[in-house]
N, C-alpha and C positions, 0 to 999 in steps of 0.2 A: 504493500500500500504506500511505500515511500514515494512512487512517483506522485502517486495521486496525493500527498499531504501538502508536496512540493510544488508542484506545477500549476501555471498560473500567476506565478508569483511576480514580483517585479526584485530588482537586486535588496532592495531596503526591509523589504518586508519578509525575503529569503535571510536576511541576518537575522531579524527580529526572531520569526521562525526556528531556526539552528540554536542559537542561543537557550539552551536547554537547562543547563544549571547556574547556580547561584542568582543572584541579585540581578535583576534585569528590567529599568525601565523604557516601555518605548514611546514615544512622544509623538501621537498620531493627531495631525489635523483634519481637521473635518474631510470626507469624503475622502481620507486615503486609506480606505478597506480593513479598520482597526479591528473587527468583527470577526474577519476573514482571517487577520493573522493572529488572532488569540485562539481560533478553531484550529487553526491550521498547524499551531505551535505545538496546541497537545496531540494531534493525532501523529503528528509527526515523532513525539516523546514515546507514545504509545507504542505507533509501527517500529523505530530504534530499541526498545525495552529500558529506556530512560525511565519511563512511568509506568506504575501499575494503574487502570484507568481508576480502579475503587481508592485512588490514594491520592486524586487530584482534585480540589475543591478549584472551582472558578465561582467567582464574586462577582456580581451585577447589583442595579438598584431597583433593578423594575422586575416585576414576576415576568411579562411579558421578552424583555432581552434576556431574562435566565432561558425561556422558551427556546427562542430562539436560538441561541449558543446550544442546547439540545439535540434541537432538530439538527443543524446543519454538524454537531459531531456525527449522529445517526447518519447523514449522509456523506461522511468522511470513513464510515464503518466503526466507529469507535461509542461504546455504549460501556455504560458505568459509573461517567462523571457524575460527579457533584455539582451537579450550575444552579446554584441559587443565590437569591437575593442575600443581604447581612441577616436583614431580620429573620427569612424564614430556616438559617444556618444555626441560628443563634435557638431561635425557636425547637429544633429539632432534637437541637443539643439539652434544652431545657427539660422537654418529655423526655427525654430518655435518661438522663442519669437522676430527677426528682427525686421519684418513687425510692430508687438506693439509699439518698441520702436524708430525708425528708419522711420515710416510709410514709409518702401519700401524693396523691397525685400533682402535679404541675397546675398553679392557681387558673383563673379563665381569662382572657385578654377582653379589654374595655371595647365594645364596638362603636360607641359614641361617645368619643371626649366630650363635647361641647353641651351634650342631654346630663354626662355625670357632675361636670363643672358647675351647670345650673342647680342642680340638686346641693350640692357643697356649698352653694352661694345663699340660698334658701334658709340653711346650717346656720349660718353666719351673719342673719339679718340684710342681702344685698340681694338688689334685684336689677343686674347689668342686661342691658339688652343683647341679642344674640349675636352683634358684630363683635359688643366686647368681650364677649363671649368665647368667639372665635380669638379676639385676638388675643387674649390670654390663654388660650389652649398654644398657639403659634408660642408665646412667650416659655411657658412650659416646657413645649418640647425643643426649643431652643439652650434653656438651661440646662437638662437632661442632658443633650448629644457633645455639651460645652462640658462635662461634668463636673458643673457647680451645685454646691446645695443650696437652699433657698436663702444662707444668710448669707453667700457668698453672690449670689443672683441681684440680691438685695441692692449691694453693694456697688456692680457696675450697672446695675439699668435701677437708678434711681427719681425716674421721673414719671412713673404709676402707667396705666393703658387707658385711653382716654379717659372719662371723669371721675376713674379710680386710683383714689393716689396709691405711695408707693406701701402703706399700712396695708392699706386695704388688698392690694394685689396679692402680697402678702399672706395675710390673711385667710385670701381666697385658695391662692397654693397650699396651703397648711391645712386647710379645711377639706381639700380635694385627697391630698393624698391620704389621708385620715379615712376617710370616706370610700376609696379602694383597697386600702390595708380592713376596713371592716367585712367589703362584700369579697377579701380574697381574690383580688383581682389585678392583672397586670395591665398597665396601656404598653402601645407601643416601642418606648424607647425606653420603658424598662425592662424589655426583652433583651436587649442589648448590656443593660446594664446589672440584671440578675443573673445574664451568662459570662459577663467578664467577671463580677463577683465570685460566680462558682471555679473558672478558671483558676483563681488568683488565690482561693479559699481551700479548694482541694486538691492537692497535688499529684491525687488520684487518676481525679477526672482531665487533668492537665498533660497526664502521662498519655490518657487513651485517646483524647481527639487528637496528641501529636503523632501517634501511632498509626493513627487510620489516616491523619491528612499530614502527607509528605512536598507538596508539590501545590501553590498556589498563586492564581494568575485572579486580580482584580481588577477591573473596567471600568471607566470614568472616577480615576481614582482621584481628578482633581475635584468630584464631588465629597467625598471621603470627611467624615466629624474628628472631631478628637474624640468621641466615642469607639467609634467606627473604626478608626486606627489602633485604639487602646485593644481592641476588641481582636483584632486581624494581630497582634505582635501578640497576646496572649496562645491564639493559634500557633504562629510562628518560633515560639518559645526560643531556644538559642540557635535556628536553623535559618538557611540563608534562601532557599530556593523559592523565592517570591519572584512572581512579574507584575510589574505594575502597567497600564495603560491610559492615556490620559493627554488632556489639552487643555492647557493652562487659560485660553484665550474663549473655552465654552464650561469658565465657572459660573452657572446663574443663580447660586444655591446658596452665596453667601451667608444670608439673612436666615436663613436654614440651617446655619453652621457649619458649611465646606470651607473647606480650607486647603486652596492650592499651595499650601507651602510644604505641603505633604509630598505633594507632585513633585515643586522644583525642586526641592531640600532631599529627595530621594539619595541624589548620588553620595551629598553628606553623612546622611544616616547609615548609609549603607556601602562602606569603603569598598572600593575596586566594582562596585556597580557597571554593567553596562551599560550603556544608552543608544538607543538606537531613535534618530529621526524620520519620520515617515510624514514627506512633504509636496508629493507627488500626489493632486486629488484625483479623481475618474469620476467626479459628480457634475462638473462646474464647468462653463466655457471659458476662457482667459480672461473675457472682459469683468466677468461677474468674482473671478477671483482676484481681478488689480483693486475695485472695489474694495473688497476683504483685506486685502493687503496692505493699502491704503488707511483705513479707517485703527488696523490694530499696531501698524509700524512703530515702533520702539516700545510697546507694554512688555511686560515681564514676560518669557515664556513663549514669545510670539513667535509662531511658524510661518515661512515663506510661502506657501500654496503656490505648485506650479501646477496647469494644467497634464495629464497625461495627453503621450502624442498621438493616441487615438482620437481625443475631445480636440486638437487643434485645427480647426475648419477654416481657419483663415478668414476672408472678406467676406463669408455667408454667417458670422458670430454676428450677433443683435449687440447693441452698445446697451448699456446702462442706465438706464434715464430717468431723471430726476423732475417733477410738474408740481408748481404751486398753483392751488386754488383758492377762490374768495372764502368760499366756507364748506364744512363736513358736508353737505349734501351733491355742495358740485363736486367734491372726491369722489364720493361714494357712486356718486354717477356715469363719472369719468371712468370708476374702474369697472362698472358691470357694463359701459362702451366697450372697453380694451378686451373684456373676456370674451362678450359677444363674437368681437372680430377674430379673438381667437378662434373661438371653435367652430366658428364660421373657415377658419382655415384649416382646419383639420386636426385641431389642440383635441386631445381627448379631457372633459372635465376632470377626471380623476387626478391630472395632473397638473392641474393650478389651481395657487393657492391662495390666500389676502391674507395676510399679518399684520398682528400688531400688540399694542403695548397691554391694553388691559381692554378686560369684556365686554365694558361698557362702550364698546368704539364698534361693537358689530351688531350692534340695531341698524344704524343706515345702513350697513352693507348689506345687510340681510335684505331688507326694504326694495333697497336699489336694484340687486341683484335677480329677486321675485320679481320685479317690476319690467326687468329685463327676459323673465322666462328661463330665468336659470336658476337649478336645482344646487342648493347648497347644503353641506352638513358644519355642525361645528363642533370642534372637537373640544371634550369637556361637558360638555351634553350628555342627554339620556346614554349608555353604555349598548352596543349593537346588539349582546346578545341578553340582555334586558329588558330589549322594544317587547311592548306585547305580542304585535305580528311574530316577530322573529322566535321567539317561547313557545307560542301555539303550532311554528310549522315544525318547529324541532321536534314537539310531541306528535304530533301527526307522522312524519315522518320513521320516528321511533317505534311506532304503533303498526307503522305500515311494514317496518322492516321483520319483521314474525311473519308474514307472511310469504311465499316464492316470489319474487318477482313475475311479473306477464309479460315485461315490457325493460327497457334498460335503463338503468340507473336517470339518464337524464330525465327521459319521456315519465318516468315515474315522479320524479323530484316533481318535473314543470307541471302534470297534472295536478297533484298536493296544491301547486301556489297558486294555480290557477281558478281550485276551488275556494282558496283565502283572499281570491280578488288583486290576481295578477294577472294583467290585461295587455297585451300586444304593444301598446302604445301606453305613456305615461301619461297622466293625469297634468293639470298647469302647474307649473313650478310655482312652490310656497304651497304651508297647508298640512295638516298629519296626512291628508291621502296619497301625497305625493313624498314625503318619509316613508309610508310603510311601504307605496310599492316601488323604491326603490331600494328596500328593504330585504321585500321580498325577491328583488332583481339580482340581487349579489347574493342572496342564498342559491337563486339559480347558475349563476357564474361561476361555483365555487364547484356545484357540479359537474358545469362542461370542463372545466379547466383541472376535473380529477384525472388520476391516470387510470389507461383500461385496465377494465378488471376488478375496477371499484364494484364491491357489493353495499347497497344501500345501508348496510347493517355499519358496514368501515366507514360508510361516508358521515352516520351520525354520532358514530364514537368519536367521527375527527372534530366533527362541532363540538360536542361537550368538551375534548382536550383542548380546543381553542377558548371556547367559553370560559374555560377556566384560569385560564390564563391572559386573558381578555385580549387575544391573538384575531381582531376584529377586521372583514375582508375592507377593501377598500370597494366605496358606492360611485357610483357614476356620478358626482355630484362634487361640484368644487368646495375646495375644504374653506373654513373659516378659521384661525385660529389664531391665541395668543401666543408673543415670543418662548414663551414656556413651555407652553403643548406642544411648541411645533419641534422642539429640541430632540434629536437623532431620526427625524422624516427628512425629507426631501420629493421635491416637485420638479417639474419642467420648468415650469414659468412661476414664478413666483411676486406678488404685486404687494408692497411693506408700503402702509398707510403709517399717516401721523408721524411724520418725522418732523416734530416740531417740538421747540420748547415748552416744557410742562406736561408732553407728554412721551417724548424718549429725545432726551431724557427728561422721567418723571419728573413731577413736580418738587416729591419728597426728596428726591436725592436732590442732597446739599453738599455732602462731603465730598472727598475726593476718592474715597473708596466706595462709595455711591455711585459716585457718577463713571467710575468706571466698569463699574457690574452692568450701567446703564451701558455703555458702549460694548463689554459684550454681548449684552442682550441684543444689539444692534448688529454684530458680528456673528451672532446665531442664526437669527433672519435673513443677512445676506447669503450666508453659507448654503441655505436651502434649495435655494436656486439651480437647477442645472443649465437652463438655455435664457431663460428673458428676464431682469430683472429691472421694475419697473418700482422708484421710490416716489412717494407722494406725499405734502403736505398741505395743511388747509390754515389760513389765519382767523378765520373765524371771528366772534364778536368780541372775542378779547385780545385781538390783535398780535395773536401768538407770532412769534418770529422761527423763522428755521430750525433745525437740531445745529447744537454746537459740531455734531458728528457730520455735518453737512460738509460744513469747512474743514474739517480734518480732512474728508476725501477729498476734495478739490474738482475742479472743473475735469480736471484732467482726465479723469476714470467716469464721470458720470454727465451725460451729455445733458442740460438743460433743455426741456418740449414747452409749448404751451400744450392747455388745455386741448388743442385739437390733435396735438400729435405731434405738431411741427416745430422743428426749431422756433427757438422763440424769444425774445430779449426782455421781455416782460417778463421772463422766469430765470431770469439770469440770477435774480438776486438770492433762489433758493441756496445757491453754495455760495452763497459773500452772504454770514451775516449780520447786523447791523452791528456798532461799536459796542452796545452794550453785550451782545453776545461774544462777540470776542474776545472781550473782555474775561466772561463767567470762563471761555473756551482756556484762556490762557491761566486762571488761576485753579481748571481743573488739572492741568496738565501739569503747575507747578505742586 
C-alpha cells in the first residue's frame, strides 16, 4: 500500500508524510491539502510498521473532521485509528476507567448550559435575560479551557457581563457549579478537565492511555486551549512522537481561548522539532491568493500561498473586485444580480457562496436573493438531518429496506420522495416548500451518486452514520454564511459583504489583538474562494467608511467596479480610506 499512501503527493507534503517519528510540526495554509497529509502520514506509518493503527490517536475539533479523517483512512485501507475530537477522547477515557476508581459510574454531561445557568440564577435571587445568559455561559467556558478558578477569573475579567457586575457574575459561577456538583453532572469542559485530573491523579491510568496511545497527530492545532494542550502533554507523558498541524493566520477562536503560541512556540517546546511548510494551495486562482497575501503580509506565522501549477490559467483568472454601495439593500441586490448572472453562466449554486461578519447581515441577503428566485440555505440553521422532511424519508426509507427491492436503489429512493412531495420541478425560491424539496432533492442525489451495488439497506445505515456525525450533503442552493461557519468549506465563487468599518472589523474590537483576529476573520473568507472573488461594502445611514483591511490590500490585488460591474472611479475610494481610518489602520498595526 506504500504506493498508494505516497502518491499524489506534491515534494512538501511527501516530507511532511515520511516524517514518521519524533516531534513534527507542519504548517499548512489554507487549501494546501493539510487533511490529505495527516491521512496520508499515518497510512503511510501503518503500511512501513512505524505504527500499530490501535496505537495512533489523531485529534480534530469537530465530530464531523474526526469523520472525515475516518472515512478517507478506510479508503487508504487502514482501519483502527482513533480520530476523535478532544472532548469525545477525553470522554471515553472518563467511562472507562470511572467505575475502577470511583466504583460507580461516570457522572451525566449538562445538555443545556444556559437552561442550568438560569436555574442557579433563580438560586441566587437574579433574573438575567437569556443573552446574559448566554454570555456568561461563553464567560465560563472561557475560564475552564484558561484553567482559572473563579477567584483567579475574578481577577482578570473584572468588569461583570452586561448589567451584572463582577459580585454578581460571581456569584452566579458559584451558584452554577454548586448546582451540577448536586444533580452529578459534568458540562463540557469539564470533561476535559476531570480527565487531565485523572491523568495527573492516577498514575495508573496514566500508565495505560500511554500504553494504548503511542503515536499522535493533532489538526488545527493553532485552535488548541491551555486546557486542551494540558490535556494532549498528559497523553504524551515523556514521549516525543507528536505531529502537530496548523495555521497561524486561521486563528478565529481567540475569544474561545486558542492560543496560537502553541503552534509557533512548537519548535521551542519541542527541541530538534521538524517543521515542514506547506504553501502551495490547489483551492485558489493566483489573483484570489495575492488578495490573501496581501491582507496577512508581515503577521506572525504568515504563509506565502502560491497557487498550484494546475490552478495557473493565466488571462482567463477573474481579478478580484472590490464595489461600494449607498446602503445594505443596494449590496444585497447587487449581489443576488452577480449570482443570477452567474448561474445564468453555468455556476452551479452549490458553489457560491455570501459571507460575512455576523447573522444579522443575512436578512437582506436572504430577501434579495428570494426576490431574485434563488434558493439559499444558511449555514447554522435548522441541522439537514433534523429537517422534519428529511427524518420522515429516512424512516420511510428504513421501513422500506425489510422489504426485497422491485426496483433499484434509485427508482426506489425517488418513488419514497416522491410520495413526500418531491416534484420534477422546484417550487419559487424562498419559503419551507422550497427547503424541504430541496431537501428532499439531495436525499435523492446522495443516491445517484452511490456506488453500484448499493443495497437500500447500506444506503440508510450511511445516512444515520452521516446523521451522526452531522456529515450533511450539500443542497442545490447557494450557501449563506458567517466568517465562522464558513471556516474549512470552500466554494467556487465566493461574494464577502460588509467590508466596512464597524462591521469587519467589528465594532467591538478595539484592541490590537482584536483587531487582528478581525483580519483573520477577513483572511478566512478570502481563503474560500476558488475562482471569483467579489468584496463588497455599503455606507449606509451611518456613514460607515471602508474596512481598514481595504487599504492593507491595496488597489493592486483588488480591482475597484461600480455598482454595474464596470470599472468605476466613484468606487475608487473603497481601498483609500479616509484619514481617520488610517489612522485607526496604522495604530492597529503598531
Amino acid at each position: 500500500m506504500s504506493g498508494g499512501a505516497l502518491a499524489g503527493l506534491d515534494e512538501h507534503q511527501l516530507e511532511a508524510v515520511r516524517a514518521l517519528r519524533g516531534p513534527v510540526v507542519v504548517l499548512a495554509g489554507a487549501g494546501t491539502g493539510k487533511t490529505r497529509v495527516i491521512t496520508h502520514r499515518i497510512a503511510h506509518g501503518v503500511d512501513t510498521g512505524a505504527y500499530s493503527p490501535g496505537r495512533v490517536m489523531a485529534v480534530t475539533f469537530t465530530a464531523k473532521a474526526a469523520g472525515e479523517m475516518r472515512g478517507r483512512l478506510r479508503m487508504l485501507g487502514v482501519g483502527g485509528v482513533s480520530a476523535r475530537t478532544f472532548h469525545a477522547a477525553a470522554l471515553a477515557q472518563l467511562n472507562f476507567f470511572w467505575p475502577t476508581l470511583a466504583g460507580d459510574t461516570a457522572p451525566g454531561i449538562v445538555d443545556h448550559k444556559v437552561k442550568l445557568l438560569a436555574h442557579a440564577a433563580d438560586g441566587v435571587g437574579l433574573s438575567p435575560d437569556v443573552a446574559t445568559l448566554r454570555d456568561v455561559a461563553s464567560e465560563i467556558e472561557w475560564r475552564k479551557v484558561s484553567m482559572l478558578s473563579i477567584e483567579e477569573y475574578a481577577a482578570v475579567r473584572p468588569n461583570g457581563v452586561g448589567r451584572l457586575g463582577t459580585d454578581r457574575v460571581i456569584a452566579l459561577q458559584q451558584a452554577y457549579e454548586k448546582l451540577k456538583d448536586e444533580r452529578r453532572q459534568l458540562d463540557f469542559e469539564d470533561v476535559l478537565l476531570a480527565c487531565a485530573g485523572m491523568l495527573e491523579a492516577e498514575p495508573q491510568v496514566a500508565k495505560a492511555v500511554r500504553e494504548q496511545y503511542r503515536h499522535f497527530t493533532v489538526d488545527e492545532f493553532q485552535d488548541v486551549s491551555p486546557l486542551q494542550n494540558r490535556l494532549l502533554e498528559l497523553w504524551l507523558g515523556d514521549r516525543r512522537d507528536l505531529c502537530v498541524v496548523g495555521d497561524a493566520s486561521q486563528t478565529i477562536y481567540s475569544f474561545a481561548g486558542a492560543d496560537a503560541r502553541f503552534l509557533l512556540d512548537f519548535d521551542k517546546r519541542f527541541e530538534g522539532a521538524r517543521m515542514v511548510r506547506l504553501e502551495t494551495n490547489y483551492r485558489s486562482d493566483s489573483g484570489v491568493l495575492g488578495v490573501a497575501n496581501e491582507l496577512m503580509r508581515g503577521r506572525p506565522g504568515a504563509l506565502h500561498l502560491s497557487p498550484a501549477p494546475a490552478r495557473e490559467t493565466g488571462a482567463s483568472e477573474a481579478v478580484p473586485t472590490v464595489t461600494a454601495f449607498e446602503d445594505d439593500r443596494d449590496e444585497a441586490r447587487a449581489i443576488a444580480k452577480r449570482i443570477t448572472a452567474q448561474i445564468a453562466g453555468g455556476a452551479d449554486p452549490r458553489h457560491i457562496a455570501v459571507l460575512y461578519r455576523a447573522h444579522a447581515q443575512s436578512a437582506e441577503l436572504v430577501a434579495a436573493l428570494s426576490d431574485a428566485g434563488i434558493a439559499t440555505s444558511v449555514l447554522g440553521g435548522r441541522r439537514f438531518f433534523d429537517m422534519p422532511e428529511v427524518r420522515q424519508a429516512v424512516m420511510e426509507l428504513r421501513a422500506a429496506a425489510v422489504a426485497p427491492l422491485e426496483s433499484g436503489l434509485v427508482d426506489t429512493v425517488r418513488d419514497i420522495l416522491r410520495s413526500r412531495g418531491l416534484t420534477d420541478d422546484p417550487p419559487e425560491a424562498g419559503g419551507a416548500l422550497r427547503d424541504a424539496w430541496e431537501a428532499r432533492a439531495a436525499l435523492l442525489r446522495l443516491a445517484e451518486e452511490a456506488p453500484a451495488g448499493t443495497t437500500l439497506r447500506s444506503f440508510t445505515d450511511e445516512l444515520t452514520a452521516r446523521a451522526k456525525v452531522h456529515d450533511e450533503p450539500a443542497l442545490r442552493t447557494v450557501t449563506l454564511a458567517t466568517l465562522h461557519a464558513a471556516k474549512g468549506l470552500e466554494w467556487e465563487h465566493v461574494h464577502l459583504v460588509g467590508m466596512a468599518e464597524g462591521l469587519l472589523p467589528i465594532s467591538y474590537a478595539t484592541t490590537f489583538e482584536q483587531v487582528d483576529e478581525e483580519r483573520r476573520l477577513a483572511y478566512v473568507g478570502i481563503t474560500r474562494a476558488g475562482r471569483t472573488l467579489s468584496v463588497t461594502w455599503a455606507r449606509g445611514v451611518r456613514e460607515r467608511q471602508p474596512s481598514r483591511f481595504l487599504r492593507e490590500i491595496g488597489n493592486g490585488t483588488l480591482r475597484a467596479v461600480g455598482a454595474s460591474g464596470r470599472p468605476g472611479a466613484a468606487n475608487r475610494s473603497a481601498a483609500r480610506p479616509t484619514a481617520s481610518a488610517r489612522d485607526a489602520a496604522e495604530r492597529a498595526r503598531r
